[in-house]
DRENTOR-636516 format. One record per residue: x, y, z of N, C-alpha, C in turn. Coordinates in steps of 0.05 Angstrom, whole numbers, padded with zeros to 5 digits, always signed. Atoms other than C-alpha are relative to their C-alpha. Last residue first. Layout:
BEGIN
XYZXYZXYZ;...
This chain:
BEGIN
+00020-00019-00007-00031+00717+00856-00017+00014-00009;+00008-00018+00006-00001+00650+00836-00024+00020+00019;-00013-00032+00000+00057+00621+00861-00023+00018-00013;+00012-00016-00030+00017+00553+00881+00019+00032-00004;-00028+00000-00006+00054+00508+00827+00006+00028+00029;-00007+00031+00003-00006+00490+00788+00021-00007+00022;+00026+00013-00013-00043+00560+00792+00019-00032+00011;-00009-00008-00022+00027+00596+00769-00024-00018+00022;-00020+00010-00017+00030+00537+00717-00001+00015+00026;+00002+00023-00003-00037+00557+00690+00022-00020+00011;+00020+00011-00026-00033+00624+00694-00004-00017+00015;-00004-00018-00012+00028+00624+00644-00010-00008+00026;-00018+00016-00002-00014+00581+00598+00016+00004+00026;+00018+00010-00019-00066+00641+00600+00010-00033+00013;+00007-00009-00024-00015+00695+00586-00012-00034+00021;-00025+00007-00014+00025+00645+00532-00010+00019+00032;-00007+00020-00005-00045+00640+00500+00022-00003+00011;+00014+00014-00017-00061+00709+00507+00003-00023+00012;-00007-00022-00018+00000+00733+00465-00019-00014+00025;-00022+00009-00007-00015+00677+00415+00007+00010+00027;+00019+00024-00014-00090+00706+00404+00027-00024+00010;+00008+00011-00031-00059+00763+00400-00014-00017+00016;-00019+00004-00026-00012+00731+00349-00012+00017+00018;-00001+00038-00011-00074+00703+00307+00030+00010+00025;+00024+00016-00013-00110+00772+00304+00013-00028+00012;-00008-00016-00025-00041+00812+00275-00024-00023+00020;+00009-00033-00008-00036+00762+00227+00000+00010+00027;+00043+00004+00001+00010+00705+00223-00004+00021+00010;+00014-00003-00031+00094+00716+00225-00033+00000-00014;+00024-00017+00016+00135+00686+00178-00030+00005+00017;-00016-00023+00017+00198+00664+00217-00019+00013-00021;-00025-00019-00010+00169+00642+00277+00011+00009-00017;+00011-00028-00010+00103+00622+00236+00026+00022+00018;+00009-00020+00021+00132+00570+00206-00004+00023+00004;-00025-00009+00005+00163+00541+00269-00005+00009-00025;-00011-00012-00018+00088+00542+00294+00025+00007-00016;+00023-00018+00001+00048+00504+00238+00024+00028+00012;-00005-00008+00023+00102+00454+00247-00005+00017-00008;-00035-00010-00005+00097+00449+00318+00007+00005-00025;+00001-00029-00012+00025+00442+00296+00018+00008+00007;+00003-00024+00016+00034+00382+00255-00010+00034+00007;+00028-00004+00013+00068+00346+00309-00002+00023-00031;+00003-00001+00035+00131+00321+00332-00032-00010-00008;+00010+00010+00006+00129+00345+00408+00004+00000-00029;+00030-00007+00002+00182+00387+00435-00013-00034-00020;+00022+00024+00009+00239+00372+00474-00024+00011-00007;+00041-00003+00000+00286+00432+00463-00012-00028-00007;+00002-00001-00031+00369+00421+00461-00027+00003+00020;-00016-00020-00021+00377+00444+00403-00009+00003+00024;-00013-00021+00020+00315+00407+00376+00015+00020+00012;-00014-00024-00013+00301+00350+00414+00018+00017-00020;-00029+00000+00004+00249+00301+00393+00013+00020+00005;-00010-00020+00004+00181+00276+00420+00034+00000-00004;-00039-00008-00005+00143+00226+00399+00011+00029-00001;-00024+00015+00012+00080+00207+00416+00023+00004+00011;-00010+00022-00035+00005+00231+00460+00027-00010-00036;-00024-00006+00017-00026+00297+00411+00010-00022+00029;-00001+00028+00022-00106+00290+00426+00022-00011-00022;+00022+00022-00009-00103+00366+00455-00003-00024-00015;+00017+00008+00030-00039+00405+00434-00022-00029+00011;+00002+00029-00003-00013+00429+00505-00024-00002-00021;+00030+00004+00002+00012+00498+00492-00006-00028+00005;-00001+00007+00030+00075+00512+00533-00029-00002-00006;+00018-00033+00003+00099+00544+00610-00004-00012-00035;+00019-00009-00017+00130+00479+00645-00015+00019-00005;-00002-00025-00007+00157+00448+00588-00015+00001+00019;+00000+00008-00028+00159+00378+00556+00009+00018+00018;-00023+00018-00005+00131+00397+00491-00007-00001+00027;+00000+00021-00017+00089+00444+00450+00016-00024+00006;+00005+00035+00016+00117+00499+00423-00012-00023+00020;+00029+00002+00017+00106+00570+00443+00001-00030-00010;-00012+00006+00031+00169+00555+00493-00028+00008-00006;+00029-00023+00009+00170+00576+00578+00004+00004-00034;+00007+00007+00039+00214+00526+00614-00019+00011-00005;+00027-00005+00011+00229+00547+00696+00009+00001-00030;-00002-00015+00015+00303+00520+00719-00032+00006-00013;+00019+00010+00016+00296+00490+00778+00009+00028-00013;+00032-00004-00001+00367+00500+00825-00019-00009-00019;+00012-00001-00024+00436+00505+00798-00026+00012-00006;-00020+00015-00023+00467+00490+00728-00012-00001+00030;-00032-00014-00026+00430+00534+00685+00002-00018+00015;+00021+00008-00034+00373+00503+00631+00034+00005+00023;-00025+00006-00029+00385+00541+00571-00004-00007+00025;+00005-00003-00018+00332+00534+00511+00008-00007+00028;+00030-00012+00010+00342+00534+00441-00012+00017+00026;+00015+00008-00030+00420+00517+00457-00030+00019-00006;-00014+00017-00023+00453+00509+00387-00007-00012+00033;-00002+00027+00017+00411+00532+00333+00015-00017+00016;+00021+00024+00008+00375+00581+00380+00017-00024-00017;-00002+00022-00018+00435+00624+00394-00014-00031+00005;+00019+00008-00014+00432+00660+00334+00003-00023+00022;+00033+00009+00013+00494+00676+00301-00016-00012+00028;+00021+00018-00022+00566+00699+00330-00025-00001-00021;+00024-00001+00015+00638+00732+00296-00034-00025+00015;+00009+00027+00013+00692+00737+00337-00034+00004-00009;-00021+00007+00015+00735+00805+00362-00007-00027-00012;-00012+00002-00008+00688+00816+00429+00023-00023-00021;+00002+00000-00036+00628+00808+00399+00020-00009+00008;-00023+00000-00018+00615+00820+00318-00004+00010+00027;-00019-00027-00020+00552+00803+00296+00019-00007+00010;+00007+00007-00026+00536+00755+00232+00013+00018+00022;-00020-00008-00003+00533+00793+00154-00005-00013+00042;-00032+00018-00002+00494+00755+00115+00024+00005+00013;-00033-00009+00026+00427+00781+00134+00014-00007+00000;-00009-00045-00012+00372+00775+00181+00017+00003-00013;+00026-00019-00008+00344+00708+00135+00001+00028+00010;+00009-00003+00031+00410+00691+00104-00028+00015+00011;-00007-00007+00015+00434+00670+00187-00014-00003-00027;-00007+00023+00021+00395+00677+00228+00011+00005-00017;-00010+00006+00039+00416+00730+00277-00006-00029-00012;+00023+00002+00013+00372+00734+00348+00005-00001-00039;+00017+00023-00008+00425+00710+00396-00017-00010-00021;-00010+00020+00004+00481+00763+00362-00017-00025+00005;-00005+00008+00033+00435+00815+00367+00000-00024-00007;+00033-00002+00002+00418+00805+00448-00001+00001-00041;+00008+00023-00010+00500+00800+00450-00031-00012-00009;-00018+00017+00017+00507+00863+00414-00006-00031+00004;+00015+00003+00027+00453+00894+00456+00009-00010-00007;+00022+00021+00003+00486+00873+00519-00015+00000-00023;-00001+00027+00005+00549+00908+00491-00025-00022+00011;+00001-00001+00035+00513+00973+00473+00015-00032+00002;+00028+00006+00006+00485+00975+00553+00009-00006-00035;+00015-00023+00013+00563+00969+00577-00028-00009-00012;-00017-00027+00000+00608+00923+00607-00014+00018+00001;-00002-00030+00018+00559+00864+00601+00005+00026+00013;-00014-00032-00018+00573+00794+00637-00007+00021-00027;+00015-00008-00022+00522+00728+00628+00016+00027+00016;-00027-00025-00014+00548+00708+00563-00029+00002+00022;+00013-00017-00019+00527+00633+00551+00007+00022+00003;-00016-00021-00027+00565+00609+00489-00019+00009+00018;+00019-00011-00012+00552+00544+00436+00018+00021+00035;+00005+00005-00030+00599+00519+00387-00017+00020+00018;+00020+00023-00011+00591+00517+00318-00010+00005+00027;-00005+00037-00012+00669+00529+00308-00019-00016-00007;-00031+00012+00013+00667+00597+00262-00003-00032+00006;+00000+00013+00017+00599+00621+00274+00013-00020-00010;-00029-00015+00012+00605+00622+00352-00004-00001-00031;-00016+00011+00008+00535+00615+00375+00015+00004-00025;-00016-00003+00017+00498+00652+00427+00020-00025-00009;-00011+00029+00013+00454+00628+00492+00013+00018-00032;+00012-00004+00014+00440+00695+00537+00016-00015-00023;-00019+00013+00015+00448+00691+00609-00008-00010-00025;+00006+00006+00022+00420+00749+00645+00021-00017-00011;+00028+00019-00013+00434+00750+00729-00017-00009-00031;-00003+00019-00016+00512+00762+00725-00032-00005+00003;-00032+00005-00011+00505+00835+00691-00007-00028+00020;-00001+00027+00022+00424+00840+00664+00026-00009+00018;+00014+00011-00011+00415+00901+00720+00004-00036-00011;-00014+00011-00031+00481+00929+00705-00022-00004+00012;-00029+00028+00001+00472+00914+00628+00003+00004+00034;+00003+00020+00012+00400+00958+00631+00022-00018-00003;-00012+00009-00017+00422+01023+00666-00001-00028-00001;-00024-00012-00011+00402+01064+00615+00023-00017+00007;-00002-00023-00022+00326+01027+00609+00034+00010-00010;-00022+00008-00015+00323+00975+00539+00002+00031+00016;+00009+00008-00027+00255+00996+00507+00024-00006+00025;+00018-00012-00014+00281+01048+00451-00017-00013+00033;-00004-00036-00001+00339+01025+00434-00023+00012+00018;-00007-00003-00023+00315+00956+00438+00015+00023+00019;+00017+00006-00026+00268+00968+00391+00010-00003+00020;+00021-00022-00004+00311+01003+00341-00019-00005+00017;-00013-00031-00022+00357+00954+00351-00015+00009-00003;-00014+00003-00024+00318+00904+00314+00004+00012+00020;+00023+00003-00020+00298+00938+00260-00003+00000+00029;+00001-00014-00008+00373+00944+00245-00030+00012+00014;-00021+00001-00022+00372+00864+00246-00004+00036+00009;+00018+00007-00022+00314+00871+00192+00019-00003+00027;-00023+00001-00021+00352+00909+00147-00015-00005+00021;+00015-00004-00021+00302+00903+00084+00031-00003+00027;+00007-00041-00003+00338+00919+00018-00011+00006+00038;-00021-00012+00004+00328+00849-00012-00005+00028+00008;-00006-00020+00026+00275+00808+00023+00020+00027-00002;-00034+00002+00023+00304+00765+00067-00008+00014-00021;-00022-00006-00003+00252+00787+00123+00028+00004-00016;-00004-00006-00022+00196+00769+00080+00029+00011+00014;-00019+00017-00009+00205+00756+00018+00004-00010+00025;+00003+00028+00015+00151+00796-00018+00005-00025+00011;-00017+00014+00019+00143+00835+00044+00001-00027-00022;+00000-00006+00031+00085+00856+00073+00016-00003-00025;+00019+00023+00014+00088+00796+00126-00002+00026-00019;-00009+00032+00025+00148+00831+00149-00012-00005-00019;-00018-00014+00025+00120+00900+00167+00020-00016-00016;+00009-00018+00023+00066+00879+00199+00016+00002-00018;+00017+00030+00005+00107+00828+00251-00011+00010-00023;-00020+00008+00016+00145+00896+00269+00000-00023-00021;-00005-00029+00029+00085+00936+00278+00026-00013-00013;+00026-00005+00020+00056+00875+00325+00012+00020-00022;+00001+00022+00011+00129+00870+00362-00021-00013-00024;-00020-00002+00017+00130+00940+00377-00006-00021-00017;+00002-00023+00024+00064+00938+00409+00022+00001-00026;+00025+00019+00018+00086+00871+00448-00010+00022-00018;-00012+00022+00021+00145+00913+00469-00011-00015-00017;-00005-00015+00012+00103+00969+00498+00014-00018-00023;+00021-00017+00024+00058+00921+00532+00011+00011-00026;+00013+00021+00021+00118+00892+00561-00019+00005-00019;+00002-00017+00026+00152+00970+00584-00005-00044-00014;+00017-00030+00001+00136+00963+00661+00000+00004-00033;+00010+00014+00003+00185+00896+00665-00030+00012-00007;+00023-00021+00005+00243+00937+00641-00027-00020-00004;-00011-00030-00001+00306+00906+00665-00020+00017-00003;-00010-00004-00026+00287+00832+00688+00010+00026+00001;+00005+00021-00029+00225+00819+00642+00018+00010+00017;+00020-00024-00019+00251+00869+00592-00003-00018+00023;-00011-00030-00003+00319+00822+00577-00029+00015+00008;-00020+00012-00026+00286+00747+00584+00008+00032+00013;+00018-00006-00025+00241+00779+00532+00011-00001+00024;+00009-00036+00000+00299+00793+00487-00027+00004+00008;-00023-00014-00026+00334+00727+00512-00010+00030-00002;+00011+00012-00032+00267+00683+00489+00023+00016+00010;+00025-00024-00019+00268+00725+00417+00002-00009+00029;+00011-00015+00020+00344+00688+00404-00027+00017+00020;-00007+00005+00031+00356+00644+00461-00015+00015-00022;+00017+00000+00030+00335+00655+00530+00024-00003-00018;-00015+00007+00023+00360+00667+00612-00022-00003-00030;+00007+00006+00015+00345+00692+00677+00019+00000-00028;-00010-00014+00025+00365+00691+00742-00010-00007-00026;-00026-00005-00007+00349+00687+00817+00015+00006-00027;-00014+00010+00029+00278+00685+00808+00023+00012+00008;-00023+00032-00006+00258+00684+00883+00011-00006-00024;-00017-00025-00027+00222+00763+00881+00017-00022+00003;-00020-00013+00007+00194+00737+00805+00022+00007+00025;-00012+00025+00013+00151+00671+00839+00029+00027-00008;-00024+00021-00027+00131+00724+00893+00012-00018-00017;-00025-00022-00020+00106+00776+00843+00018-00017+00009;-00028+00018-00011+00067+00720+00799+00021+00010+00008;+00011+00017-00020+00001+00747+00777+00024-00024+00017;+00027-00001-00011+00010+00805+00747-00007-00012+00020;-00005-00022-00014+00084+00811+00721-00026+00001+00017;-00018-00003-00017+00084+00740+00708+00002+00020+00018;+00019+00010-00013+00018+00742+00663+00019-00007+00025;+00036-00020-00015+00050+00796+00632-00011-00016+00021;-00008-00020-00014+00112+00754+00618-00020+00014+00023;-00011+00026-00034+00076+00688+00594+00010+00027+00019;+00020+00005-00016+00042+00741+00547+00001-00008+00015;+00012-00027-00018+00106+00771+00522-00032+00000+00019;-00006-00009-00022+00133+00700+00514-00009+00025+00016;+00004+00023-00023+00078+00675+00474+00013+00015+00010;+00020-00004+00000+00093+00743+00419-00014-00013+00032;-00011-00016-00019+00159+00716+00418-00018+00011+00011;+00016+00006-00009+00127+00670+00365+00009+00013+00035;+00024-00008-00001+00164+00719+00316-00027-00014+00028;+00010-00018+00018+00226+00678+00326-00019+00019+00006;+00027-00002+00011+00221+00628+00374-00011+00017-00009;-00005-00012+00025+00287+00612+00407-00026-00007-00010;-00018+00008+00024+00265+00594+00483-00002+00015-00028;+00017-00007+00020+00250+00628+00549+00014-00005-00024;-00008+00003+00023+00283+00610+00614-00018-00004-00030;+00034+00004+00020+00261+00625+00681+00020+00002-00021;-00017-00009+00017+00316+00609+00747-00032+00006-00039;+00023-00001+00018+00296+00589+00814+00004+00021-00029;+00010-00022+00016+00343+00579+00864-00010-00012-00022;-00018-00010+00028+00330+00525+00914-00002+00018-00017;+00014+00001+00026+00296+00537+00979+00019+00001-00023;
């Protein structure tokens, strides 16, 4: 059997999807997780990617976070960029608190988490962490836009890094099927499918999604997040999506 690999894309705030695709993983798709051989993401898709294979027991908890953190944007004049706000140290503070101990030597060789260099441009997989404060760093470094989380981009290993999303959205690994899991609609195995939407699609960092006015709708909403009501009705929708591949693809229990 080939390995089997799940990958979760850059999608801001709509991270929300992934923690439902998750759940609906941890529930109803044991045997699909006991053959996942490794996982990967970009920006929010590597900091689900991360509970999923280190703390799959604290999703709920994350999706909680993620609601109080989503709150505390949309009060902002500015949102995120408003002046004063340290939305990166936010950040940490959630993975502080959900990331286990022992969290980089479960991630070590089986998390690979898309970053890019500021300096060149160029795009980095890291898939080794020393220590639990350098997978954070890394897990930072994915989720920095730059001006929006602030001007200052993470240092990792003596070079400066930004969001991994603008370069690889969504990392498809070298061996085996790589499982696709985006809030956008596209050519994905885990997505929304926008009803009476048949064209063109274009590739954004490396992401085929559909050019619609709801992918529009969407990459708005990743960086200005919609109320608490519309992302669990997001949350759901990446559960019941989710379902709908494990149904499709016979892994579900």
């Amino acid at each position: 059997m080939q390995p089997i690999s799940l990958s979760f894309a850059a999608c801001g705030f709509l991270g929300i999807y992934h923690l439902g695709a998750a759940a609906a993983f941890r529930t109803h798709g044991t045997r699909l997780l006991r053959d996942v051989k490794a996982f990967a993401g970009a920006s929010a898709g590597s900091l689900v990617a991360s509970v999923l294979l280190t703390a799959p027991e604290k999703i709920e908890e994350c999706s909680q976070f993620t609601y109080k953190f989503a709150e505390e944007v949309r009060r902002l004049s500015l949102g995120a960029a408003t002046p004063g706000y340290d939305f990166m140290a936010r950040l940490r503070s959630g993975m502080e608190s959900i990331l286990p101990p022992n969290a980089h030597e479960l991630a070590h060789s089986r998390l690979h988490v898309s970053i890019t260099n500021a300096q060149s441009g160029r795009n980095c997989l890291v898939s080794s962490f020393s220590s639990r404060e350098e997978l954070i760093k890394v897990l930072l470094a994915s989720s920095f836009v730059p001006i929006y989380a602030g001007l200052k981009p993470v240092e990792y290993k003596g070079q400066k890094w930004v969001d991994g999303g603008l370069t690889n959205s969504l990392p498809i690994l070298p061996e085996g099927r790589t499982v696709t899991i985006s809030p956008f609609s596209g050519r994905l195995d885990v997505s929304p499918q926008d009803r009476g939407q048949r064209g063109l699609y274009v590739s954004i960092a490396k992401q085929d999604v559909l050019l619609s006015v709801a992918n529009l709708v969407r990459l708005n909403q990743a960086l200005f997040p919609p109320s608490k009501r519309k992302m669990e009705s997001l949350y759901q929708r990446g559960f019941d999506d989710a379902v709908q591949f494990l149904l499709r693809e016979n892994w579900f229990e």
